[in-house]
Each structure stands twice: as structure tokens, then as C-alpha cells.
DRENTIKOL-237653 format. One record per residue (C-alpha): x, y, z; residue number from 1; chain. Coordinates in pm, 1 decimal, decimal comma. Layout:
N
((X Y Z) NUM "A")
...
REM end
This chain:
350
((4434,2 -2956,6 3277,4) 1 "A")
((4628,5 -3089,9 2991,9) 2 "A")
((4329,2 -3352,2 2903,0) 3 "A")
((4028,2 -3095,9 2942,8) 4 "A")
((4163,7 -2805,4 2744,0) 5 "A")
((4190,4 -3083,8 2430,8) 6 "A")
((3875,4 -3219,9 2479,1) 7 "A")
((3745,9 -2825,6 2487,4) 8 "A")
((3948,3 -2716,6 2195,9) 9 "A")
((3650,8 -2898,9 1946,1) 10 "A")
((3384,4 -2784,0 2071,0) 11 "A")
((3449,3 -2414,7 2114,8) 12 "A")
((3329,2 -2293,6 1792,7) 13 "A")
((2988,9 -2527,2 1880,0) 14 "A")
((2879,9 -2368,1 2168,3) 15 "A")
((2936,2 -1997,3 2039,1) 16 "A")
((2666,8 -2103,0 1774,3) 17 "A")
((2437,7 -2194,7 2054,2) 18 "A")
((2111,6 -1995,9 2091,1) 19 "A")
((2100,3 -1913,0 2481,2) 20 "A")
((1750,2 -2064,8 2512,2) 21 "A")
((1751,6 -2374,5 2762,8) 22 "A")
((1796,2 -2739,2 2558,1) 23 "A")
((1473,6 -2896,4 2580,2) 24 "A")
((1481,8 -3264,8 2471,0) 25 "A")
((1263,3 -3311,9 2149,1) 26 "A")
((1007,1 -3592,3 2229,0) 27 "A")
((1056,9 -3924,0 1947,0) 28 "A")
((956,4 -3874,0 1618,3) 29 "A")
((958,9 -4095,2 1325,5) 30 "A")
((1213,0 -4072,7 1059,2) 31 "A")
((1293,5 -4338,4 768,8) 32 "A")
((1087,4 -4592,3 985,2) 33 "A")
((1320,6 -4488,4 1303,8) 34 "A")
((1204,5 -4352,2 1630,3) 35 "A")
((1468,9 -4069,5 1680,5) 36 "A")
((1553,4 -3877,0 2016,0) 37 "A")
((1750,7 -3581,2 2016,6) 38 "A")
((1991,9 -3436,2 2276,1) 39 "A")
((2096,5 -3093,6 2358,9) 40 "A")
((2381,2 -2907,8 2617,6) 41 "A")
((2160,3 -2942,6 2943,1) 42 "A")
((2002,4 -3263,5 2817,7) 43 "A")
((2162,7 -3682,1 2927,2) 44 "A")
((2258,6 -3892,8 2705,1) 45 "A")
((2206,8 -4152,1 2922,1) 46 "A")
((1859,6 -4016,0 2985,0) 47 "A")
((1772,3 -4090,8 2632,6) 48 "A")
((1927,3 -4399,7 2643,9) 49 "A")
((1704,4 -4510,9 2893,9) 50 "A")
((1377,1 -4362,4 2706,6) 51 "A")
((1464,1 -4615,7 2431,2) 52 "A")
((1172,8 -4859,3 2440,9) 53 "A")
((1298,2 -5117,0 2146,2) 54 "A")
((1526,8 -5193,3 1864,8) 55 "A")
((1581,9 -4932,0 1588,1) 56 "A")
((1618,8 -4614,7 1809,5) 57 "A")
((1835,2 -4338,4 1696,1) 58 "A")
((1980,8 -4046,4 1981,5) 59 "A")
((2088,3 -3761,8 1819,3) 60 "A")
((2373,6 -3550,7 1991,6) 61 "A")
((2348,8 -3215,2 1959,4) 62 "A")
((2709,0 -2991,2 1996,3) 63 "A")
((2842,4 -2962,4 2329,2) 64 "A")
((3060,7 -3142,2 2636,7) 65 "A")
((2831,9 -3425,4 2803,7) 66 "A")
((2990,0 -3492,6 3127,6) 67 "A")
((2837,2 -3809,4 3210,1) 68 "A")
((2881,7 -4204,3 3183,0) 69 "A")
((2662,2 -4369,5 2950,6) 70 "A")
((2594,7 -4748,2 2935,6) 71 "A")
((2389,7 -4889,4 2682,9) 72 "A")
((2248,2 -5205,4 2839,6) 73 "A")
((2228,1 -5599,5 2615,7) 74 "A")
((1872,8 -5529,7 2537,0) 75 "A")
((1907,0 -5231,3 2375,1) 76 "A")
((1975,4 -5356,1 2013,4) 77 "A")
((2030,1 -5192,0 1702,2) 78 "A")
((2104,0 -4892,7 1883,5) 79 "A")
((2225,9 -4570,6 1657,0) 80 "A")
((2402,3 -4303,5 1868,9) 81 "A")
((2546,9 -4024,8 1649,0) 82 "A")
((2646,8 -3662,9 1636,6) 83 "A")
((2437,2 -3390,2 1498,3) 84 "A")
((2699,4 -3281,1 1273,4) 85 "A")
((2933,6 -3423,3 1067,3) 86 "A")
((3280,7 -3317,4 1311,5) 87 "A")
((3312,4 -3548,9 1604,5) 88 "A")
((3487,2 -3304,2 1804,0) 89 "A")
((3158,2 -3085,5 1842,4) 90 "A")
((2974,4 -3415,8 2032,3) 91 "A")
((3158,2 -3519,6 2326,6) 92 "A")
((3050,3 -3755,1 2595,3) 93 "A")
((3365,9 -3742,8 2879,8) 94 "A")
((3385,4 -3821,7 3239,0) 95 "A")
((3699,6 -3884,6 3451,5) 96 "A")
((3662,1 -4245,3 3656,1) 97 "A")
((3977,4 -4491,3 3691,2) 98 "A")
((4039,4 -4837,8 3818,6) 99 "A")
((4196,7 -4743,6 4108,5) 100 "A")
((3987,7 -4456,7 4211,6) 101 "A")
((3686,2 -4502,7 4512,3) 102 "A")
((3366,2 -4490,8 4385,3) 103 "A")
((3121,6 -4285,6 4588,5) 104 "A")
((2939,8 -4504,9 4789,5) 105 "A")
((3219,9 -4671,6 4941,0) 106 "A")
((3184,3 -5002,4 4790,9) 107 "A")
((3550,9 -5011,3 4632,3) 108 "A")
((3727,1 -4900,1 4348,2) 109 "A")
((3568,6 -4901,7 4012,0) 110 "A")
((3794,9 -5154,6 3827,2) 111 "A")
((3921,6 -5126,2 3462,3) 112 "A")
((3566,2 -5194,8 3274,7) 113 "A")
((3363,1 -4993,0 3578,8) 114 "A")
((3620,8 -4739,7 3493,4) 115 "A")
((3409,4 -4641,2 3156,1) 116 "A")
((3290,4 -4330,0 2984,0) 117 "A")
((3095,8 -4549,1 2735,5) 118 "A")
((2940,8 -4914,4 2802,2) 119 "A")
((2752,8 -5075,7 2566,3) 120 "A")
((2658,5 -5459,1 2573,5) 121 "A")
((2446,8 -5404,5 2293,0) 122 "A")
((2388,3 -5618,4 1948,7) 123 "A")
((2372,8 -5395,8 1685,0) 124 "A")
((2509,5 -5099,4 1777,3) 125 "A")
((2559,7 -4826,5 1570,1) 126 "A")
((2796,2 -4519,6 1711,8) 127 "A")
((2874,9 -4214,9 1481,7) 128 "A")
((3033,4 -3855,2 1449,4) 129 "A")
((3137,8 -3854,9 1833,0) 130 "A")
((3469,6 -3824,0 2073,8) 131 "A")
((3443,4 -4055,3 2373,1) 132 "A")
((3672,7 -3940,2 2625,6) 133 "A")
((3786,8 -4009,2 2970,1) 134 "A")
((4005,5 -3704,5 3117,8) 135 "A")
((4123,8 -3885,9 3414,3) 136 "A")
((4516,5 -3783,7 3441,6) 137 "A")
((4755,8 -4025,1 3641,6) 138 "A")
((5010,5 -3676,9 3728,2) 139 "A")
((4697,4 -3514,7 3905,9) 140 "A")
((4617,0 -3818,3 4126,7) 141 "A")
((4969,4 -4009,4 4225,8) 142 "A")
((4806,6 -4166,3 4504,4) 143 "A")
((4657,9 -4436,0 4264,2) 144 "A")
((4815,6 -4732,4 4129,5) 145 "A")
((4512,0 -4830,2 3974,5) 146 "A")
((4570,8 -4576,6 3629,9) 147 "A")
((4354,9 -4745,9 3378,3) 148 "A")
((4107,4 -4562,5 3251,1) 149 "A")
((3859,6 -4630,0 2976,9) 150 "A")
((3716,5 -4405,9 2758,3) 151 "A")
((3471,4 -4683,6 2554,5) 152 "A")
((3396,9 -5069,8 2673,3) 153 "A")
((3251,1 -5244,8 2387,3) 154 "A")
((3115,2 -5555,3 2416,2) 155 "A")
((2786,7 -5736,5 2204,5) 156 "A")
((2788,9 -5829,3 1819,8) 157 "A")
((2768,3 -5622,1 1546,1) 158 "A")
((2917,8 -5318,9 1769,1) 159 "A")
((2974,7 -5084,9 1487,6) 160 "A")
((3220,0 -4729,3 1528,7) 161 "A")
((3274,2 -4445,7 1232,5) 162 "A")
((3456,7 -4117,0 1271,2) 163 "A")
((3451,5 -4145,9 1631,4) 164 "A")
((3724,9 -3970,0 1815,3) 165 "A")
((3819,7 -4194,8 2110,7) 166 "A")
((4049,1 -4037,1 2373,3) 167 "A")
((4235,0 -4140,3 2686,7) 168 "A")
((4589,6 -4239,3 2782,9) 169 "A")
((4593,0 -4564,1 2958,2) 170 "A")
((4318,9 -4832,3 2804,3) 171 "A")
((4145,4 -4624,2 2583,1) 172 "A")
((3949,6 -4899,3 2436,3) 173 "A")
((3805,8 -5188,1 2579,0) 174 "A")
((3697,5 -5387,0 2300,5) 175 "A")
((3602,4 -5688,7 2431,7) 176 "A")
((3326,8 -5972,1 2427,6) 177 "A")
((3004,0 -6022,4 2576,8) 178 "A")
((3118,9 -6384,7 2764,1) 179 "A")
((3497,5 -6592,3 2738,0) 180 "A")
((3320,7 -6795,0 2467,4) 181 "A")
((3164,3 -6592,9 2263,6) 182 "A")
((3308,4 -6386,9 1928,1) 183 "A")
((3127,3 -6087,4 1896,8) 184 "A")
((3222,9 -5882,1 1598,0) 185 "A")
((3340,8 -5535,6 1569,9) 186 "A")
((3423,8 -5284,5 1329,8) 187 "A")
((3575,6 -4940,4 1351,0) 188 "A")
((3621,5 -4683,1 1007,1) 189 "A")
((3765,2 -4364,4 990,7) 190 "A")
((3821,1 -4354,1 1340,6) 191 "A")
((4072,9 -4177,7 1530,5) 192 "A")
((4225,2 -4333,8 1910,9) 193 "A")
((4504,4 -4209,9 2147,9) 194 "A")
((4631,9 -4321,0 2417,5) 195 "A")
((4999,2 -4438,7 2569,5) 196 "A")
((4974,6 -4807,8 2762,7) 197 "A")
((4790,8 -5079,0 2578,9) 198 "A")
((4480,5 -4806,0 2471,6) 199 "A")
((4348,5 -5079,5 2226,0) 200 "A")
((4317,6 -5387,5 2447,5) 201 "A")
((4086,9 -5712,8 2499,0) 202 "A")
((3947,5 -6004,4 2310,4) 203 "A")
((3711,8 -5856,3 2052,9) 204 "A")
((3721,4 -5992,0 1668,9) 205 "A")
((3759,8 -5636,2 1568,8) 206 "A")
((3822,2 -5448,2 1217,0) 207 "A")
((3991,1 -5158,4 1236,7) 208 "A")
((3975,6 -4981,2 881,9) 209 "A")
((4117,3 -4648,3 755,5) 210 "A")
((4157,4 -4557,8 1146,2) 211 "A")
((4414,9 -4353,7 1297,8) 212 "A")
((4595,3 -4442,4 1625,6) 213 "A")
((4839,4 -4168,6 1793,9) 214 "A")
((5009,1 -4243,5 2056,7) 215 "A")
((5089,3 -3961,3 2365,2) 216 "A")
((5431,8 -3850,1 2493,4) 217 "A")
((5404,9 -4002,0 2873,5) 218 "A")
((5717,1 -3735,2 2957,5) 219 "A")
((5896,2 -4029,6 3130,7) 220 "A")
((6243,9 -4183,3 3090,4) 221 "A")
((6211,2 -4565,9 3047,4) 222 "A")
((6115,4 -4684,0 2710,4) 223 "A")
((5915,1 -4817,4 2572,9) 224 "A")
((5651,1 -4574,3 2691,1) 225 "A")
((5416,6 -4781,7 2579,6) 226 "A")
((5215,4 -5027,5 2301,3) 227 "A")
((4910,9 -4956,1 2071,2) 228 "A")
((4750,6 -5279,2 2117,4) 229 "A")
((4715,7 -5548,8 2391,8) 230 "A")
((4467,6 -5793,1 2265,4) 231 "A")
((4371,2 -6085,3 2433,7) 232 "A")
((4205,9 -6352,8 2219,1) 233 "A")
((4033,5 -6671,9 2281,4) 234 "A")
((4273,3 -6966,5 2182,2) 235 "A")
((3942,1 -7129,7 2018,7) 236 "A")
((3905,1 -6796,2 1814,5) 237 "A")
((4078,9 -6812,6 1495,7) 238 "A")
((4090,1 -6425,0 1465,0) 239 "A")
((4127,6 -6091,0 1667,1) 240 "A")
((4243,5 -5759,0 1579,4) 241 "A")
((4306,3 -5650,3 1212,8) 242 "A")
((4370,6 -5301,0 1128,2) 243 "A")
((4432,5 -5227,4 776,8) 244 "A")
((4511,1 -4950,4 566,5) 245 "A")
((4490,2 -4748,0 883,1) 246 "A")
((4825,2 -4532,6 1043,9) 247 "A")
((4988,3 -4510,6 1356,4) 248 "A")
((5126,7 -4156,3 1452,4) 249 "A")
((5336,5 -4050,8 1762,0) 250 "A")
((5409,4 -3718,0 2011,2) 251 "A")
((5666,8 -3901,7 2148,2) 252 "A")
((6051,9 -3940,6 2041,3) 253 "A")
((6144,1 -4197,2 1765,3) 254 "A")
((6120,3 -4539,9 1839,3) 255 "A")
((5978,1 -4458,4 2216,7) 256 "A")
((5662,1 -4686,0 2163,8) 257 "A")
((5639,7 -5087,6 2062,1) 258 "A")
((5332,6 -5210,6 1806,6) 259 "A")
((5184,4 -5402,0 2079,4) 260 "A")
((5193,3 -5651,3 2358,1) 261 "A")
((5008,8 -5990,5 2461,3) 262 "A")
((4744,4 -5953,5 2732,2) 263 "A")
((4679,2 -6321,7 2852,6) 264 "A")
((4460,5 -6248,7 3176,0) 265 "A")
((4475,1 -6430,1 3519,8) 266 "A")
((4061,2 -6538,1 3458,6) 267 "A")
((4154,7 -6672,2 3098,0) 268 "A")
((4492,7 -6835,5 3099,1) 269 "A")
((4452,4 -7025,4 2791,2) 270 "A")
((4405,8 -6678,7 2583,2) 271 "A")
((4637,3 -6649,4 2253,5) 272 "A")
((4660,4 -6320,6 2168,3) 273 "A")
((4610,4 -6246,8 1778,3) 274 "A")
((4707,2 -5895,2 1593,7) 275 "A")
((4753,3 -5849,6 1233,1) 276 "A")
((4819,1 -5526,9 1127,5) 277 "A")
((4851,6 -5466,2 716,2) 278 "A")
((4876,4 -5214,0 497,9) 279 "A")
((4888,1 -4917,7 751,5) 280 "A")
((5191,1 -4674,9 792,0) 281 "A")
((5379,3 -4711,3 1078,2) 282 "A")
((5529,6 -4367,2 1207,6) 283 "A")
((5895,3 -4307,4 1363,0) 284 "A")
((5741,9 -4329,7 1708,7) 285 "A")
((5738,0 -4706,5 1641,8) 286 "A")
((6049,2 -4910,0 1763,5) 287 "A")
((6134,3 -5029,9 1411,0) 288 "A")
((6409,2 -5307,3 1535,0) 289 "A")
((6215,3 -5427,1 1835,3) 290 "A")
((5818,8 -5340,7 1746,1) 291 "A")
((5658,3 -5576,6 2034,8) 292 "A")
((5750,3 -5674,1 2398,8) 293 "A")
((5574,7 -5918,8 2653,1) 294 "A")
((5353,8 -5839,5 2882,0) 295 "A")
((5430,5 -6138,9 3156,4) 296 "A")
((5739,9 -6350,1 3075,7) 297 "A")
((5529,2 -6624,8 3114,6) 298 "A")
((5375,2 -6551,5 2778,7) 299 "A")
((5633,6 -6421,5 2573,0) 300 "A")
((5528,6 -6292,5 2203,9) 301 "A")
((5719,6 -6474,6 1983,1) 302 "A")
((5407,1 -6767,1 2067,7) 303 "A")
((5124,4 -6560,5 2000,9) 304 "A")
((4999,9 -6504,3 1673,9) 305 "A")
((5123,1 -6130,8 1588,5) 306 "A")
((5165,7 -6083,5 1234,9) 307 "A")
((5225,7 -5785,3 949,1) 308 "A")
((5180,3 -5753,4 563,9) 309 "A")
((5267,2 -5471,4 322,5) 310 "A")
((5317,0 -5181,9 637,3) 311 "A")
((5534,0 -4869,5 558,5) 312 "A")
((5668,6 -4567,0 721,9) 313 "A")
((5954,6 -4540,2 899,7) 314 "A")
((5846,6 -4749,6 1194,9) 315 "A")
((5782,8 -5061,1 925,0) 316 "A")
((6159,8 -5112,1 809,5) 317 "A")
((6204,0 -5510,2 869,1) 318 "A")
((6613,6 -5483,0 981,1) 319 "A")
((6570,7 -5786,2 1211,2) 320 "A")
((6289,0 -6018,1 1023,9) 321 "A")
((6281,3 -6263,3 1353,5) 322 "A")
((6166,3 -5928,2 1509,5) 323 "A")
((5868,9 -5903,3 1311,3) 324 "A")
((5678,5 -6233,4 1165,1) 325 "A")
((5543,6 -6196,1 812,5) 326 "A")
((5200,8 -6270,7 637,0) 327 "A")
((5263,6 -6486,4 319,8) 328 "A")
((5030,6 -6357,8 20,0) 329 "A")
((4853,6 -6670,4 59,3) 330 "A")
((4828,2 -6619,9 461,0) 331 "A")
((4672,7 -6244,3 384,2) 332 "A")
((4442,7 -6335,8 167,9) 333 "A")
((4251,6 -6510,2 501,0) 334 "A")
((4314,5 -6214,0 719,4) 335 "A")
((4037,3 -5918,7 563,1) 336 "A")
((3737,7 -5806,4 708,1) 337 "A")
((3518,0 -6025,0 525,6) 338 "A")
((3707,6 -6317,3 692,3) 339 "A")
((3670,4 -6163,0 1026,1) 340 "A")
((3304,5 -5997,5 982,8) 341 "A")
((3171,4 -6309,5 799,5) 342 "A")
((2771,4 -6245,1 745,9) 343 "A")
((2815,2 -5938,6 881,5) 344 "A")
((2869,7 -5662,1 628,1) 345 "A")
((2882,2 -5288,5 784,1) 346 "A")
((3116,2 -5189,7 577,5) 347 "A")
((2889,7 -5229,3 254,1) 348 "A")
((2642,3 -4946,6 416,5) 349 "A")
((2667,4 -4594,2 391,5) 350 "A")
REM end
């Protein structure tokens, strides 16, 4: 398995400095005014998450492969999940579900969001030193249409990411909003995301800062093979996905994958889609000439509100300027993560 011998590769080195006694899960303790829970190979993550009686709870993950979905429910705020060390690859929470696969009991398929690894509704959130993964691989089930497959839904404000590893092909990450109206915030540093068809989707107002985004080689013949980003923002919110100084990287051939695409869904037709990605280098594996494509005809790109500043890299050159819509310096000034965050400041804590 392509997917599971990746996900492994991280962790190896972990479990050989395992001691062979059984994980036990350490009962809360207090540290720096937090009530802490700590997990361990043999231990749920999601069993912890349910343990967590009020705000200001910290889970621990200790090195190993959790094979499990976790959901972190609305009234769980202020919520820190992180990894015991500092290497995301040694804490990894993965499990294999898909829209279009049949859930157990027989009630239907699971949908794109039911499709999850990792849920969380939750205000506050705090996730750190972890891969999220979902290992669900289209060429081992071709009997499903249905081949998105999520390794993180975020919804809830103040949903916070750094150095998380978040893995999958097709709609990696969900980063969404708790309700059509509402503009919860999110922010993602020093992260690192993969995937091939629209693995950065929905209608978050989300920062993405010093991450990196690498796109697969799907193997196939058509191009593009797919887009980074699909976002799908409320026309009443005035912002929706930065990324800045971050990079995009590629395993496919030159030019094989576009920058992004509008996602304007059937339950919110009045959606208008907003990227602006700045001051990031753009890899070959971007189509240079031709960097975004529509998703329906209906809604064709040129009306949403897809813009660049100061990019570089060979999948930056502007050769057809109509191709690729401009920030003034005036125009950037507005689009920053203060502008997006407002009040909110995670990126002034350690």
C-alpha cells in the first residue's frame, strides 16, 4: 500500500524506542494551570477526547500510528492536541473512510465531511506536532465514485494548526465553517499538506503561513491532474484563503497541476470563492500560462476573486497577465493575516 508504507516511514524509528510494557493512559494532572492527558500506542485519542470535562485541556500524543477517527465536538473549547515530540511524523492519527464508501451499519455512505480522520467543531482549538492522515486509495477500491476523502474537517473559530503534517489525495482539508453565515477564523504555520484534487477546499477565513503544499503524481493522462485549492467563500465574506510566504511543490510532471479552482456548492449558490496567494514559490508542477480552471462552467473563475502578489518559482512567470489577476501594493496591504485574523492573534504566541 502506497499510502500506508508513507504514513509508516515516520514513525519507525518511534516505535523501536518503545519500552514493551503495555501504554497505560496517565490520569490528568495539572501543568501551567492546564489539566493535561496523555496518550500512548494502545491508548484512543478519541478516548481522551471524550475524558475532557472543560475548556483548557491539553492531550498529549505519545509516538505511534493511531488508527482511529477522532471528532472533537463544539463544546470542547480551547482544546490543545499535540505531539509528544517535536517531529510530526512520530504522532499519527489515520484511518481510511471515503464519501462513497458504506458505512457499517448500513445507513449509507459516509459523505465528504463523514468521510474524516479528524473533526473538530471546536472554538479554540489548538492542534500541534501531528500528521493527520486518511490512507483511503481510489486504485484499491474502483468500485467507488464517491473518492473524496478527508484527512482533517475543521470547522469553529480560532481553529489553530502548527507543524502538522496533513495527508491524503483527494480533499485533504476541509476547512470550513461552523454554519453558511458564520466566519470562523483559521490559521495554519509551518504546516505541510498533500494531496491531488482540490486537497485544500471550503469556506473557512483561513491563514496559511510558512506552509508547504505538495501536490501527488495521480499516474493518469489528462491534465490538469489536479488544483491545490477549491475554496468556497461566502459572497458576504470579504476574505477567504491567504497563504503567504508559504511554497507549493510537485511529484508530478511540469505544469500537470492548476493553482486552484472555484467550489460554488449546490446548498450555497451565491458563494464567491476568494484565494490570494502572495509571496510563496510556486514550483514547475504549476501550469504557469494557465494556473486556474473552473470547476462548473456556470461559475467560471475569471468572476471570483482569485488574486496573487510578489509569487516566484517557475510556476509564477506571468506570460499571459489576463491569466493571472494581480494585487496592487495598495490592494496587498488589506490582504495579511491581521486583516483576516482581526482580534485574533495566534500568530503572536509561541
Amino acid at each position: 500500500m502506497r499510502r500506508r508504507t508513507l504514513l509508516t516511514a515516520g514513525v519507525l524509528t518511534a516505535f523501536s524506542a518503545l519500552s514493551t510494557t503495555p501504554a497505560v493512559a496517565a490520569g490528568p494532572a495539572l501543568a501551567n494551570g492546564r489539566r493535561v492527558l496523555h496518550v500512548r500506542p494502545g491508548d484512543s485519542v478519541q478516548a481522551a477526547v471524550d475524558a475532557v470535562t472543560g475548556p483548557g485541556w491539553t492531550i498529549v500524543v505519545h509516538p505511534g500510528t493511531y488508527r482511529e477517527v477522532v471528532n472533537i465536538p463544539a463544546g470542547t473549547a480551547d482544546l490543545t492536541l499535540r505531539g509528544a515530540t517535536p517531529d510530526p511524523r512520530d504522532a499519527v492519527i489515520v484511518y481510511d473512510n471515503a464519501n462513497g464508501k458504506q458505512k457499517p451499519d448500513g445507513s449509507g455512505t459516509y459523505g465528504t465531511a463523514g468521510s474524516a480522520t479528524f473533526t473538530s467543531a471546536a472554538p479554540g482549538l489548538t492542534v500541534r506536532g501531528l500528521t493527520l492522515a486518511n490512507d483511503w486509495l481510489r486504485a484499491d477500491h474502483p468500485e467507488i465514485t464517491g473518492t473524496q476523502a478527508v484527512a482533517a474537517y475543521v470547522t469553529g473559530d480560532r481553529s489553530r494548526f502548527e507543524r502538522v503534517r496533513l495527508l491524503a489525495h483527494q480533499d485533504t482539508l476541509f476547512a470550513d465553517t461552523t454554519a453558511l453565515a458564520a466566519f470562523d477564523r483559521q490559521y495554519y504555520r509551518d504546516c505541510y499538506v498533500e494531496g491531488d484534487v482540490d486537497f485544500v477546499f471550503g469556506r473557512a477565513r483561513a491563514v496559511f503561513e510558512r506552509c508547504h503544499f505538495h501536490t501527488l503524481d495521480r499516474e493518469v493522462s489528462f491534465r490538469p491532474e489536479g488544483m491545490v485549492f477549491a475554496p468556497a467563500t461566502a459572497r458576504a465574506n470579504p476574505y477567504g484563503f491567504l497563504a503567504v510566504r508559504s511554497r507549493i511543490t510537485s511529484g508530478a510532471e511540469d505544469g500537470a497541476y492548476k493553482i486552484a479552482r472555484p467550489w460554488v456548492p449546490s446548498y450555497e449558490t451565491t458563494a464567491w470563492p476568494s484565494l490570494v496567494v502572495r509571496d510563496t514559490w510556486l514550483g514547475p508542477g504549476i501550469d504557469a500560462v494557465a494556473p486556474y480552471i473552473n470547476m462548473r462552467e456556470a461559475y467560471p473563475w475569471q468572476t471570483m476573486r482569485f488574486r496573487e502578489f510578489a509569487n516566484s518559482g517557475p510556476g509564477a512567470v506571468i506570460s499571459v497577465p489576463d491569466n493571472r489577476p494581480q494585487l496592487s501594493e495598495d490592494e496587498a496591504a488589506t490582504h495579511t493575516r491581521r486583516t483576516y485574523l482581526g482580534d485574533w492573534t495566534p500568530y503572536e504566541r509561541g
